[in-house]
C-alpha positions in Angstrom: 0.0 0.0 0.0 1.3 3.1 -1.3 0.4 6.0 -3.6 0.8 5.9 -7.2 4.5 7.3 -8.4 6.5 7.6 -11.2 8.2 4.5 -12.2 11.2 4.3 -9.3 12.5 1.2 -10.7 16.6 1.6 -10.5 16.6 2.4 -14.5 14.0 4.3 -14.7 14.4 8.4 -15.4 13.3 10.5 -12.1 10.4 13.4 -13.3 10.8 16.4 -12.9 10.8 18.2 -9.4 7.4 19.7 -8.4 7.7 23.9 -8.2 8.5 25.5 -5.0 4.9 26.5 -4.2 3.4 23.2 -4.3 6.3 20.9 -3.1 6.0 19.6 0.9 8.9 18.5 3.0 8.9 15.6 5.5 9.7 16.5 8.8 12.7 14.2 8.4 14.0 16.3 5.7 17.2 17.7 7.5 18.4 14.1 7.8 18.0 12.8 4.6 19.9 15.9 3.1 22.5 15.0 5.6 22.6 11.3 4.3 23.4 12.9 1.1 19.7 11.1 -0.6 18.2 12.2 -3.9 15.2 13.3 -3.8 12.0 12.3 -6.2 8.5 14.5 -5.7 6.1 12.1 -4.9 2.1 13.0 -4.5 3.4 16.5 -4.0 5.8 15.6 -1.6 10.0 15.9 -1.8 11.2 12.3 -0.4 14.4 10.5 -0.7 14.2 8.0 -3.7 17.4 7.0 -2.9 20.9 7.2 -0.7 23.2 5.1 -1.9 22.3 2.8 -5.0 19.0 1.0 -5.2 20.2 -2.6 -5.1 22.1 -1.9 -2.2 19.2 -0.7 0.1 17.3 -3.4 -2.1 19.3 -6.4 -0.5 20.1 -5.0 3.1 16.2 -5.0 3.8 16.3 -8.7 2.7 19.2 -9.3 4.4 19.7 -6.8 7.1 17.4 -4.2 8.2 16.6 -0.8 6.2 14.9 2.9 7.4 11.9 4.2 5.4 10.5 7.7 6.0 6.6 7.2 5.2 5.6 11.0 6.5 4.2 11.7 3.4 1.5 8.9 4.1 -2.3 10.5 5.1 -3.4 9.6 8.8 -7.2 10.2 9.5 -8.8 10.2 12.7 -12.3 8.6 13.2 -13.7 8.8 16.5 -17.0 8.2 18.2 -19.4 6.5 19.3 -20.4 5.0 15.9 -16.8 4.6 14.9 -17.1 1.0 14.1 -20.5 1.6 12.7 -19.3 4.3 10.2 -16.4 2.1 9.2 -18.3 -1.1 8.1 -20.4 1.2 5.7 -17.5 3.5 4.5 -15.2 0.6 3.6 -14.9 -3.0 2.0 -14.4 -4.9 5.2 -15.7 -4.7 8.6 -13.8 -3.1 11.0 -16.2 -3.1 13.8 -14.9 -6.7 14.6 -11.2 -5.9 15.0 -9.5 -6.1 18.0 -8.0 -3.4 20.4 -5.0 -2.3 18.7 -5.5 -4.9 15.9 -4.7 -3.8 12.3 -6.5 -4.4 9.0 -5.9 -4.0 5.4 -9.6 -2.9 3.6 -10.4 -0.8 0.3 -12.5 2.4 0.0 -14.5 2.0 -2.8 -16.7 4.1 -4.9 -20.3 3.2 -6.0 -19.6 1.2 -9.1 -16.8 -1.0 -6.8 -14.0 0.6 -7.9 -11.1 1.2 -5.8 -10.7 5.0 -4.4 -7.7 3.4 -2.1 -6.2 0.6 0.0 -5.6 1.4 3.0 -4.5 0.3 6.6 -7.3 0.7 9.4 -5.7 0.6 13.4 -8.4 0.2 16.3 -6.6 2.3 18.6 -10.1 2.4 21.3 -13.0 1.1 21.6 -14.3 4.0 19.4 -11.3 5.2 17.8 -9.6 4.3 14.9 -6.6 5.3 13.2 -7.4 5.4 9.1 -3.6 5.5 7.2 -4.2 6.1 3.6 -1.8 6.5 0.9 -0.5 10.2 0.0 -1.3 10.6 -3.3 -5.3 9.8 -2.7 -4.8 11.9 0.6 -7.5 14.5 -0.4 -9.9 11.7 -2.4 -10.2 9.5 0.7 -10.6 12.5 3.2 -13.1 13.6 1.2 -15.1 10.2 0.8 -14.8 9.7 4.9 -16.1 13.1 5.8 -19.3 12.5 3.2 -20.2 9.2 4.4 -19.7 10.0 8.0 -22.9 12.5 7.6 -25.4 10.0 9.0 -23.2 8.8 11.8 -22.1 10.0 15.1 -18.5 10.3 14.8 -15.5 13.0 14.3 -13.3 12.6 11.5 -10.1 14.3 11.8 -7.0 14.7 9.6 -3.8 14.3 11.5 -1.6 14.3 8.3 0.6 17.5 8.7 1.1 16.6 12.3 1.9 13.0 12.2 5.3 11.6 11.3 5.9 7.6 10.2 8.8 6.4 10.3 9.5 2.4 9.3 12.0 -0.1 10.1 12.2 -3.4 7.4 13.8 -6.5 7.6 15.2 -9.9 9.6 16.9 -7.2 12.2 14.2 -4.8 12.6 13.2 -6.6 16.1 16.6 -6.0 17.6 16.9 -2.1 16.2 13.8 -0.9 17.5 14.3 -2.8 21.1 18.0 -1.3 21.2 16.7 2.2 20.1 17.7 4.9 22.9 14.5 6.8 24.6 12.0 4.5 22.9 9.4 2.8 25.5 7.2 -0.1 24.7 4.2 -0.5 26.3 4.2 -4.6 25.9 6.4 -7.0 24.7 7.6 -6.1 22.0 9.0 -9.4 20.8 5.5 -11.1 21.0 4.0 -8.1 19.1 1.9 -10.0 16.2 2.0 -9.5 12.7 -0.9 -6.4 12.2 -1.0 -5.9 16.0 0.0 -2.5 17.2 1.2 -1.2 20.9 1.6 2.2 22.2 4.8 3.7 23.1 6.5 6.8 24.0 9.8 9.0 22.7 11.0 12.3 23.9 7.5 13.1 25.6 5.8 12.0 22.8 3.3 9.2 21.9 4.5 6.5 19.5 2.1 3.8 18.2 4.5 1.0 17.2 2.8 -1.1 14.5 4.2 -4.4 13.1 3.0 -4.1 9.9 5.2 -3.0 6.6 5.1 -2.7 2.6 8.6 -4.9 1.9 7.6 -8.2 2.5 9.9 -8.5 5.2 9.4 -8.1 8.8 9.1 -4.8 10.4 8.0 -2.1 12.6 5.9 1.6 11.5 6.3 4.2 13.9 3.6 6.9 14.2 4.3 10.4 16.5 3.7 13.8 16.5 6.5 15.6 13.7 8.5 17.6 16.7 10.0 14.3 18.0 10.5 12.5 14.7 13.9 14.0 13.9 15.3 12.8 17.3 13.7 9.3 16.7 14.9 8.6 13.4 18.5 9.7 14.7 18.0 7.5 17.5 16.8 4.3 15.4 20.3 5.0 13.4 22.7 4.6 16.1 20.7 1.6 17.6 20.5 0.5 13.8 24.3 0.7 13.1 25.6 -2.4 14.5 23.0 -4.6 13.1 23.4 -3.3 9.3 20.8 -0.6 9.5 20.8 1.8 6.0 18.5 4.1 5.1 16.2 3.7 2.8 14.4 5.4 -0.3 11.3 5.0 -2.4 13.0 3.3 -5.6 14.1 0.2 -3.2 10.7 0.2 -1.4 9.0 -0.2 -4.8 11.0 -3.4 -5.9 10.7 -4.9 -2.1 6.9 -4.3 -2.9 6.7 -5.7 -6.4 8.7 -9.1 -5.3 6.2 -9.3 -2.7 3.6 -9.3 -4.8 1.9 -5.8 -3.2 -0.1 -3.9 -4.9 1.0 -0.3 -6.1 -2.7 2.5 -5.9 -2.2 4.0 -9.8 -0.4 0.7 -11.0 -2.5 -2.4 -10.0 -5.3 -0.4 -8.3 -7.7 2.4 -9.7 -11.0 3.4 -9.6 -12.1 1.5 -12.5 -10.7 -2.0 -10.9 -13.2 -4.3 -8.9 -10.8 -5.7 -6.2 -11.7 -9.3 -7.3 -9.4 -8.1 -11.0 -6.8 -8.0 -8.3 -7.1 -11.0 -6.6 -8.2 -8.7 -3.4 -12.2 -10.1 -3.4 -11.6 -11.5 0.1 -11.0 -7.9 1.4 -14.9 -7.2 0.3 -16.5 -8.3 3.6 -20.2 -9.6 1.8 -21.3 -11.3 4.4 -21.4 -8.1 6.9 -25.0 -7.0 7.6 -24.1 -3.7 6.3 -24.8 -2.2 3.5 -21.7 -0.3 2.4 -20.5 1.7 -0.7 -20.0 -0.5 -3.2 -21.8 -2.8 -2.0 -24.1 -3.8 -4.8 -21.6 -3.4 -7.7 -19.2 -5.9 -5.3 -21.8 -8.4 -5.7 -22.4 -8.3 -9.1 -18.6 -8.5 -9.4 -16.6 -8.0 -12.8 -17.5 -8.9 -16.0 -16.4 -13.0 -16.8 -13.8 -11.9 -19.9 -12.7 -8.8 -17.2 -8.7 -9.5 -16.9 -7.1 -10.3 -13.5 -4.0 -9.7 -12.1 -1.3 -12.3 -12.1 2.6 -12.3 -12.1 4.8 -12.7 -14.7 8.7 -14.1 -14.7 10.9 -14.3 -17.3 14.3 -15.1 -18.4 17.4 -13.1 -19.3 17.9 -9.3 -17.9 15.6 -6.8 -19.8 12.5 -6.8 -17.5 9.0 -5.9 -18.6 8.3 -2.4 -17.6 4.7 -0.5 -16.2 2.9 0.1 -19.6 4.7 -2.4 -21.5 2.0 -4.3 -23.9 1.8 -8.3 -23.9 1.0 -10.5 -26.5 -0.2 -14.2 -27.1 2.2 -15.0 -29.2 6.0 -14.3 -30.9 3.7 -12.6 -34.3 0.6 -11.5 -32.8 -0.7 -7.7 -34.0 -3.1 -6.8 -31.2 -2.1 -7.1 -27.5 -4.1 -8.9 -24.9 -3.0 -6.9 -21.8 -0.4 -4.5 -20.1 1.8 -4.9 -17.3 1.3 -2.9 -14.5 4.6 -2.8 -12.5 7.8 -4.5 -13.7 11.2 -4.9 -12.4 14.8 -7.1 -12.7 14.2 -8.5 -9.3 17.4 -8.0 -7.0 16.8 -10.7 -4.7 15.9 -13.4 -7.9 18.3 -12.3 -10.5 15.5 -12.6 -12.9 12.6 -9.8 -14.5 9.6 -9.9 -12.7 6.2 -7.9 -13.3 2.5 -7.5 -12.6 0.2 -7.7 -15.4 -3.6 -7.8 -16.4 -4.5 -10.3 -18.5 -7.7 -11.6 -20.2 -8.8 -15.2 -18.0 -8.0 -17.2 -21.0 -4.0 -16.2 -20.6 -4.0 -16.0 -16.8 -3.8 -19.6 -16.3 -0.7 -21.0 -14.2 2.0 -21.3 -16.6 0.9 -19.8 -19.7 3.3 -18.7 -21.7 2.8 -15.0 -23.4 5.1 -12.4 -25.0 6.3 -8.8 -23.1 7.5 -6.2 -26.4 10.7 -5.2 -24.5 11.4 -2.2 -26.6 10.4 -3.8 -30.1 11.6 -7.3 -29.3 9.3 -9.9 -28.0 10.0 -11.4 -24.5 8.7 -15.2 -23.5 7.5 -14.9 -19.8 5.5 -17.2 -18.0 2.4 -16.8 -15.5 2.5 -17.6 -12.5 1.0 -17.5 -8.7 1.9 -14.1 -6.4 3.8 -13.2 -4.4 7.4 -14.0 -6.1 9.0 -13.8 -2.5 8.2 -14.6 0.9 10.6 -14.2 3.4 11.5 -17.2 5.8 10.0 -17.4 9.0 
């Protein structure tokens, strides 16, 4: 779950920065100058697309641990005594059932089932939630939680421009964030399960501590208020250094994603998908008594010749890139889909991708053909993700 961005992929070409009236800064800016990163604009927002090379930060969150800055992400308050209420009718799944501090990933979805955003939903009270969507549909899904919160008795508050997230990915994230300086837990840490979330404290501040994460690895998110963020991420780096800790930007994030088989908002999801074209009909709760947005277009589902996601690997190095056109065959004239997100996978050694294809072609192990910049590419469907980390 993250907003749609230009293609960060390490060959790609970075756009264009976005003009000084419009661009935002993280509150985590300072250090990321200081770590020497390149910066990308992304939903509006300059953020570090890179420190040191791609593959690099790529591999040490496989292999070691790496830091993410995710303050550009949008963090909506809902609160109230119809909190859970509101929630199973604003979104795909129902949240009214989740647990204190429990996590859960769900879709916003407009009337005709299409997908507004993904999004991650924390029960942070018995009639509070914490709503994280992704930055780039910031204002869409703001706007689509104040509407349908009209009927209901609940607040709904946007904590974005106060509300820092930081993120700590892979095998030695455990060890960082328990050796960080100034960080309390509220809990054991340790026995923290996956999408469960504790409260904390750094500097004064509150921290919710979330084990949740976009890599495919495991991890920790950190939310707290943007005047101790600075003082946090230094912190995690020290407490980071012995246990391979780098920091992290957006173009390593984005392969760790796509080899996990993650969806990307603007690539695989849009407002004219039906989650079920994205193999995400189990996050469509139809069997909640609700009626919720969506609803009846969810049930009537896509069209049978619709195309569905599926993955794609193939051999050699040139890798099938976002917009690249797929075939049936070597000679075929018209193309049968498009990938979506595509990438030389640094933990595989071969190019992976994301495509939609027609039902007939998404069959395990059908072959098809990528055009690779005017040559024809052999790649082979098969199940997502490509990756999962060993527990």
């Amino acid at each position: 779950m993250t907003s749609a961005s230009p293609d960060l992929t390490p060959s790609s070409n970075e756009p264009a920065p976005t003009s000084a009236a419009t661009e935002r800064f993280s509150p985590l800016h300072a250090a990321h100058v200081a770590a020497g990163a390149s910066f990308t604009d992304f939903a509006g927002w300059q953020m570090p697309v890179r420190y040191s090379s791609d593959l690099a930060e790529h591999h040490a969150v496989r292999k070691a641990a790496g830091l993410f800055d995710l303050s550009h992400m949008a963090e909506i308050r809902v609160s109230g005594p119809q909190a859970g209420e509101f929630l199973d009718h604003a979104l795909a799944g129902q949240l009214s059932v989740i647990d204190l501090m429990q996590a859960k990933y769900s879709l916003l979805l407009n009337s005709r089932g299409g997908i507004i955003d993904d999004l991650v939903v924390y029960r942070t009270g018995e009639t509070e939630f914490l709503v994280v969507a992704n930055a780039g549909n910031h204002d869409q899904a703001l706007d689509a939680l104040t509407a349908r919160a009209a009927r209901f008795d609940v607040t709904v508050t946007d904590e974005s421009d106060d509300t820092a997230l930081i993120a700590v990915q892979g095998p030695n994230a455990l060890a960082i964030v328990q050796a960080t300086a100034g960080l309390s837990v509220d809990g054991d840490l340790a026995g923290l399960r996956y999408y469960r979330s504790m409260t904390g404290g750094f500097a004064g501040s509150p921290v919710l501590i979330a084990r949740t994460g976009y890599t495919g690895e495991d991890g920790f998110e950190l939310y707290l208020p943007n005047a101790a963020a600075l003082a946090l991420w230094d912190a995690i780096v020290v407490a980071g250094a012995p246990h391979d800790l780098v920091p992290a930007g957006l173009a390593s994030r984005d392969t760790l994603r796509l080899e996990a088989g993650m969806p990307l908002y603007g690539h695989e999801l849009t407002t004219s998908t039906y989650p079920a074209q994205a193999g995400l009909g189990r996050v469509v709760n139809l069997a909640k008594p609700t009626d919720f947005v969506g609803r009846t277009a969810s049930e009537e589902g896509p069209a049978g010749d619709a195309p569905v996601l599926v993955g794609l690997v193939s051999a050699g190095k040139r890798a099938g890139r976002a917009g690249y056109q797929i075939f049936r065959s070597p000679d075929a004239t018209e193309a049968e889909g498009v990938i979506t997100s595509g990438a030389l996978s640094p933990t595989l050694g071969y190019p992976i991708a994301m495509a939609y294809l027609p039902p007939a072609l998404a069959r395990l192990d059908t072959e098809v053909f990528i055009d690779v910049r005017g040559t024809r590419a052999p790649a082979t469907v098969i199940a997502l993700p490509f990756y999962k980390r060993r527990k």
